[in-house]
NUKEVO-527671 format. One record per residue (C-alpha): x, y, z; residue in one letter. Coordinates in steps of 0.001 Angstrom, whole numbers. Example, Ala and Ser with C-alpha at 12.3 -4.5 7.8 and 13.67 -1.06 7.14 Angstrom:
<rs>
       xx       yy       zz  type
    12300    -4500     7800     a
    13670    -1060     7140     s
</rs>
This chain:
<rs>
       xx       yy       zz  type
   114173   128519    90072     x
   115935   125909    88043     x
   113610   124391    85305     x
   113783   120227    85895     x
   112090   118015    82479     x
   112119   114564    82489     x
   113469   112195    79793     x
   110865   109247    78144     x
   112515   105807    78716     x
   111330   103696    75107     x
   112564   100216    75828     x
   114910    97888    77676     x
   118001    99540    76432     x
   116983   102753    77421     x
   115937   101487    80974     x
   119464    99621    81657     x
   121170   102975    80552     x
   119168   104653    82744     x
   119601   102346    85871     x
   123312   102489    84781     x
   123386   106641    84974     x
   121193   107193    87889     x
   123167   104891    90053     x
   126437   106776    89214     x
   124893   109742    90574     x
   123746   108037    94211     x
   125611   109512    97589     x
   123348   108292   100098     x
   120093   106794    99548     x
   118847   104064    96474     x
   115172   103203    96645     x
   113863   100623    94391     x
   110885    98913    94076     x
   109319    96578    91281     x
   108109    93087    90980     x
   110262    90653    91241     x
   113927    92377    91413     x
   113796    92693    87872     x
   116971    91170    86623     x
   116885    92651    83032     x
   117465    95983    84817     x
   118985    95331    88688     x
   120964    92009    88423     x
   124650    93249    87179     x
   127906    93338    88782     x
   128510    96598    87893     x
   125243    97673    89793     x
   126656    95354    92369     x
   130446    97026    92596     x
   129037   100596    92416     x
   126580   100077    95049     x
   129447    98365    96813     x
   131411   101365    96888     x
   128674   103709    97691     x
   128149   101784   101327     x
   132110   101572   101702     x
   132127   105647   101072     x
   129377   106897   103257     x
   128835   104712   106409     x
   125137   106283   106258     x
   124261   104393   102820     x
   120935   103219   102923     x
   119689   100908   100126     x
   116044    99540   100315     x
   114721    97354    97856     x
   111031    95829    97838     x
   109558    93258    95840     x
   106514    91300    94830     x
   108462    87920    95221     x
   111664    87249    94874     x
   111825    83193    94760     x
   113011    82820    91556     x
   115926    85616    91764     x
   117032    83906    95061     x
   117053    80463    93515     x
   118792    81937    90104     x
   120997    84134    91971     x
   120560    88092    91560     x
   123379    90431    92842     x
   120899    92863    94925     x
   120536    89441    96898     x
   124065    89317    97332     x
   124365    92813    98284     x
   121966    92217   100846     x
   123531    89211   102449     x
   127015    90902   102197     x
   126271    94377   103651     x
   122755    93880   105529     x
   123687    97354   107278     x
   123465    99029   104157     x
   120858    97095   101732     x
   117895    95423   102664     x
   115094    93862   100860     x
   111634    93401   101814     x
   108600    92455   100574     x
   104924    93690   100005     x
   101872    92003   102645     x
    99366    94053   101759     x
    96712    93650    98717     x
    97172    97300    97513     x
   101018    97213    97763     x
   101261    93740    95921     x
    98854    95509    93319     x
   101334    98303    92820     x
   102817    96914    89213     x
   104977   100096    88306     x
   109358   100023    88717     x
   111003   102780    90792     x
   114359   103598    91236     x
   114757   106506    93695     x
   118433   108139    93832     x
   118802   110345    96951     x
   116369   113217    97248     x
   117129   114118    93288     x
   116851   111488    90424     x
   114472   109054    89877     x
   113066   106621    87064     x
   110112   105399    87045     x
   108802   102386    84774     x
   104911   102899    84797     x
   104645    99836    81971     x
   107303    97199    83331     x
   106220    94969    79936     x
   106978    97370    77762     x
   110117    99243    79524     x
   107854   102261    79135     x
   108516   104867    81464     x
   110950   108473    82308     x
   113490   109444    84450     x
   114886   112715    85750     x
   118182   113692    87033     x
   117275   116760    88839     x
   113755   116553    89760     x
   113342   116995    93942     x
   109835   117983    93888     x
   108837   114271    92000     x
   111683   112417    93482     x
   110531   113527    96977     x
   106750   112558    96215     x
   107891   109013    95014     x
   110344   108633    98143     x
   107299   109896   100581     x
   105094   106448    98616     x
   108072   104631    98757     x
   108387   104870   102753     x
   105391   104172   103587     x
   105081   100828   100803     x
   108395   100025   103148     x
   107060   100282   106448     x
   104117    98299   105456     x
   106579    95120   104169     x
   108216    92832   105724     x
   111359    91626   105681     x
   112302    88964   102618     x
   113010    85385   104345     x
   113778    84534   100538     x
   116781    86483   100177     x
   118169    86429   104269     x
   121410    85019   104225     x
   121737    81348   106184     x
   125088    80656   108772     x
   126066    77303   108916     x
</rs>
């Protein structure tokens, strides 16, 4: 049986290279959830164009996002917003109803069935990541669903036809 570790993340820096690595490595499924679509870490073209090209490769892309709010990142502008509005096949963003779920203050980035990251002090960027971890990343995906089927979807971030 392979041996899996997982990697401290000390910072901002170290977050953003993580998002950056982790989302290189996505065929299929990207799960995130965290506050408010934290744009230090999630609001970059180049998260944008890669996620992009992951829905344009594999017509069974699925990319959920949840949130705490996401006013201000719709009002700002935040490129998981746009990837919403642009391929709401693919992507979709919803957010938490529920007192325990809008308690949940921890960031999670869930890459297929394999990687993960997970920010358990969002002030601090204080948290680790794996690459090859199913047994975690399965665990977090199993919390993840069931956070998701208990949002709604974000009337913040829908896209409006004129």
């Amino acid at each position: 049986m392979k041996e899996t570790s997982s990697k401290l993340l000390e910072g901002r820096n170290d977050c953003r290279r993580c998002v950056r690595e982790l989302i290189e490595l996505a065929t299929q499924r990207v799960y995130l959830i965290g506050t408010n679509l934290e744009p230090d870490l999630y609001n970059y073209k180049y998260l944008y164009d890669q996620l992009s090209t992951l829905a344009a490769r594999n017509q069974k892309t699925d990319i959920r996002v949840i949130a705490h709010d996401t006013r201000m990142a719709a009002h700002t502008g935040h490129y998981l917003i746009l990837l919403a509005q642009r391929l709401p096949t693919f992507a979709q963003i919803r957010i938490t109803v529920t007192r325990d779920h809008r308690n949940f203050s921890e960031n999670w980035l869930i890459i297929d069935d394999m990687a993960f990251m997970r920010i358990k002090n969002p002030a601090s960027y204080e948290g680790y990541f794996s690459a090859d971890n199913k047994l975690e990343c399965r665990s977090l995906a199993k919390s993840f669903s069931e956070i998701w089927e208990a949002s709604l979807p974000d009337q913040n971030t829908r896209r409006l036809s004129i």
